[in-house]
N, C-alpha and C positions, 0 to 999 in steps of 0.2 A: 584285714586284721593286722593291726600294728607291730602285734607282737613280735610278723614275721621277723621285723629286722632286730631283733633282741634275741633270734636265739644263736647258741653260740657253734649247731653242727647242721645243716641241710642235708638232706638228701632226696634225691629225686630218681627216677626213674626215667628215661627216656628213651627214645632213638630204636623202637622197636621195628622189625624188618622179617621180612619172612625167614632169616637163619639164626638169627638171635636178639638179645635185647641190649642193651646197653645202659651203664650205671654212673650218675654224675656224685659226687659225695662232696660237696663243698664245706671243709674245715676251715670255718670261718670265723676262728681263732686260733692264737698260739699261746698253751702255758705257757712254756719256756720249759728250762733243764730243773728236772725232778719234781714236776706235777705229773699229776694222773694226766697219761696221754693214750687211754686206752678207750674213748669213747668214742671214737670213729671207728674202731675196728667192733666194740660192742654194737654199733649200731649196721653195720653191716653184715655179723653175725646174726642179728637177732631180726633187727629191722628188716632185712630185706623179705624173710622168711615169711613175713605178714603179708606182703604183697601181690593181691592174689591176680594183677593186673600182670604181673612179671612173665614175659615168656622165657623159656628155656629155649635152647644151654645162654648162658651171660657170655658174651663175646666182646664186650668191651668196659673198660671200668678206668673212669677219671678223677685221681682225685684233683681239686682246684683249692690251693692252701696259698697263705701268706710265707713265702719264701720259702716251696715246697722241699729244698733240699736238707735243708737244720728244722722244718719244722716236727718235733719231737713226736705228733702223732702221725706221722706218717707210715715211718719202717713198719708198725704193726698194721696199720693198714693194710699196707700191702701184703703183709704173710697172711692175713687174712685172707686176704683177695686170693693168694697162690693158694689155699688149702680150702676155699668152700670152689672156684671155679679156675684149675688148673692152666685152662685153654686161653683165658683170657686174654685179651691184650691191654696190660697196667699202662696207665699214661699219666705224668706228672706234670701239671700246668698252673705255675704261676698266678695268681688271679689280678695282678697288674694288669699281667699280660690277657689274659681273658676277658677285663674287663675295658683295656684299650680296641680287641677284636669284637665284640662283643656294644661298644659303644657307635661301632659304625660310621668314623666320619669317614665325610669324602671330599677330597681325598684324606687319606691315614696319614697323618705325619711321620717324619722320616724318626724324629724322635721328638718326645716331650715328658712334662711329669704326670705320673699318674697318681692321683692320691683318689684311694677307695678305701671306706668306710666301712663295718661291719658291726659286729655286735658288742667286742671290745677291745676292735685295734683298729688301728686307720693304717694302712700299709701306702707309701712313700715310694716309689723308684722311676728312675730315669731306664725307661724303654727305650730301646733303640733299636730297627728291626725286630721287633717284634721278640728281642733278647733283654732281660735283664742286663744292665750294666753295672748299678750300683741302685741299693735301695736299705730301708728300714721300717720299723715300726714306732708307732706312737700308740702310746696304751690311753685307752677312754672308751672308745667308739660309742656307740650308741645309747648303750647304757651306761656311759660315764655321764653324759649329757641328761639322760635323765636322773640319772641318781642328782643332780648338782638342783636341777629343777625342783626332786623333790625335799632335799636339806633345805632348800628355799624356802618353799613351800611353808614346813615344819617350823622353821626359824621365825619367817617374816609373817607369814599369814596363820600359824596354829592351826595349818590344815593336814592334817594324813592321806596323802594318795598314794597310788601303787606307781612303777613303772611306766605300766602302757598309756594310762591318764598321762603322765609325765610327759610323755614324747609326742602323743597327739598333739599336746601343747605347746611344743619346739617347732612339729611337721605344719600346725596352721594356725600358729599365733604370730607370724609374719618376728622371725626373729630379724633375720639379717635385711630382708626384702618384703613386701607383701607379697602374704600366701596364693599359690593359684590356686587352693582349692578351699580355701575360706576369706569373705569380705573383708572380715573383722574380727577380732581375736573372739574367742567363744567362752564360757565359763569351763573351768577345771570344777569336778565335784569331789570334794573326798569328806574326810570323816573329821572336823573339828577336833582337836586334842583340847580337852579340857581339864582344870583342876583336881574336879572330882570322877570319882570313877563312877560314872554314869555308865547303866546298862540296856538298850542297846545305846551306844556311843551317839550323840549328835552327829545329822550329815551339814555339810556345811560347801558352799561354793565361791568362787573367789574368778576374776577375770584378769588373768597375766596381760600387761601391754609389750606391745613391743620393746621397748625401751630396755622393761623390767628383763624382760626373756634373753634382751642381749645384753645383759650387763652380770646375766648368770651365765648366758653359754661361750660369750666371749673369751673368756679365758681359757679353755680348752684347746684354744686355735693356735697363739703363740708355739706349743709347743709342736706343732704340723708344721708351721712355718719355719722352725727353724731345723728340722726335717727336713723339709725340703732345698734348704741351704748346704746341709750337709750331703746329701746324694748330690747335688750337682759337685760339691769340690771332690767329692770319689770319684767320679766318672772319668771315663778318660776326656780329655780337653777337645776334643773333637766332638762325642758325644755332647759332653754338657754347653756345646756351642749350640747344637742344634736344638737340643731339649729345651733351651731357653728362648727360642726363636717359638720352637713350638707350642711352649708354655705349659701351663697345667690343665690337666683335664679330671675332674670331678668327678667321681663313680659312687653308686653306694647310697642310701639313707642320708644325704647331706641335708641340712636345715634351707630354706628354700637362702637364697643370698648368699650363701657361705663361700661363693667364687668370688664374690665382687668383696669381700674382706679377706678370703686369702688375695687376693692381688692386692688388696692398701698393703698390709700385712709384709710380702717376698717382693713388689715391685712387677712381679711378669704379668700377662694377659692370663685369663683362666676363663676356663668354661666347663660346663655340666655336660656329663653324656645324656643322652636324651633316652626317659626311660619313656617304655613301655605302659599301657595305658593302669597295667597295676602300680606303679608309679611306686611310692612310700612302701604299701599294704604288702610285695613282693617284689624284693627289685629282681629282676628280668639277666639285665647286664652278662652275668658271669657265664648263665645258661646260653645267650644266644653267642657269647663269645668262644665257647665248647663246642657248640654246635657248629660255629663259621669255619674254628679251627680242624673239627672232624670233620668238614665238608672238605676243608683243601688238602687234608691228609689222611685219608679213610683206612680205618683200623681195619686188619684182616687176619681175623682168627684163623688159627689152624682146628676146625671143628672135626668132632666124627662125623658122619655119614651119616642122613636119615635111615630108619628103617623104611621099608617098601610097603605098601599096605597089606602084599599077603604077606613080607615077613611080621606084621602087627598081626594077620588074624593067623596066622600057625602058631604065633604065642600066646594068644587067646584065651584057643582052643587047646595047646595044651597045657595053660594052668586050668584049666575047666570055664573062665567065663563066659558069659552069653556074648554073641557077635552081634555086632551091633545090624540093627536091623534097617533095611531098605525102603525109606519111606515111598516111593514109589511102587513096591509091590504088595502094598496095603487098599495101591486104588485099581491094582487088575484085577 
């Protein structure tokens, strides 16, 4: 489902173990100062609560933000975190950084650019060990790409589509490259905008070339590229030596080719992390880059104590419940 990379807050559940569970939240956006930044912690309030796959107690909790330490929803996240599971252990990670761990090369460059994409920021920085050095945002992301597709759309062809039509059509109408997972671009369906108000409205189809798809999504790139210009003159001179040696590395919902145009584009070598075989539908990256990261420095709550199983049946039995019964003393 495409929409996954259009929305603007993940969360997932993970990393279950016989003493607790663990919770990944990726804020995969940033308002900025004075938006509502309170939809990561509503959704950890409210969301988690539905999940009936959840074991208790929660012993670990990650958020993965675009420049976790100013990103505005974060502080409330975390009081959240401190006030529904005390015990926890809060960890804040980058998603550069996540999604250069996460991308798995081998070997890991000592440093390079990471530009990862989301739902409506492309996040920019020069990693170095596995440290921020110097990084930024570019505002679009994936639903900037498609809104541009669909103004098109509207403008050039009189067609009304949504979104996610929008972006299937960026992901395998071979914008920058031919698509891997379509021959030939395919038709977009949407709804003819006509004159008269026609009730139910004409559907109508139209087949975007490549040509057409890069001369809508291209523009959105310039401004990544010169992004990437700026983090390296931030960085210290050592760093942005090496980051440029290492080059750029591509994370995220990119349009297939969009390496091989950001290199005409800044000059350096670039490459794609290699997703997962959900590929577009749910990119993977951040999650296994969480995972790699709690595999090398494994969280360790300070929990209570299980209870014993007669301290569970002395409680039982004295709020009055039935104990639970011995299914092997049903067959003597």
């Amino acid at each position: 489902m495409l929409w996954w990379t259009l929305e603007e807050v993940r969360l997932h559940v993970t990393g279950h173990s016989a003493r607790y569970s663990q919770v990944v939240l990726e804020l995969a956006w940033n308002p900025g100062p004075g938006a509502d930044a309170s939809l990561a912690a509503d959704m950890l309030a409210v969301g988690i609560a539905k999940r009936a796959e959840l074991w208790a107690p929660i012993g670990s909790v990650v958020l993965v933000a675009p420049g976790p330490g100013a990103h505005p929803g974060v502080e409330q996240a975390v009081d959240t975190v401190r006030e529904l599971w005390p015990a926890a252990v809060v960890r804040l990670v980058d998603e550069t950084v996540a999604a250069l761990t996460g991308a798995g090369l081998e070997p890991e460059p000592a440093a390079c650019v990471v530009v990862h994409q989301d739902a409506v920021r492309t996040s920019v920085a020069v990693v170095a060990g596995r440290e921020v050095v110097a990084g930024g945002l570019a505002t679009g992301g994936t639903r900037g790409l498609a809104e541009a597709v669909v103004a098109h759309l509207r403008a050039r062809h009189r067609l009304d589509v949504g979104q996610e039509e929008a972006w299937a059509a960026v992901v395998h109408g071979g914008t920058f490259a031919p698509s891997p997972t379509a021959s030939r671009p395919g038709l977009v369906h949407g709804t003819l905008i006509t004159e008269d108000d026609v009730r139910p409205p004409p559907s109508g189809e139209v087949t975007l070339s490549p040509t057409e798809l890069r001369a809508v999504v291209a523009p959105a790139y310039p401004q990544v590229a010169d992004l990437v210009g700026r983090v390296l003159r931030d960085a210290p001179p050592g760093a942005a030596r090496q980051a440029r040696a290492g080059g750029l590395l591509l994370t995220g919902p990119h349009p297939p080719g969009a390496e091989d145009h950001l290199t005409d584009l800044t000059g350096l070598p670039a490459r794609r992390g290699t997703e997962t075989q959900t590929g577009f539908h749910r990119p993977q990256v951040l999650l296994d880059g969480v995972t790699r990261l709690l595999a090398e420095n494994p969280p360790d709550p300070v929990l209570p104590p299980r209870a014993s199983a007669r301290e569970l049946l002395l409680l039982l039995e004295g709020l009055g419940l039935p104990l639970p019964r011995d299914p092997d003393a049903e067959d003597r």
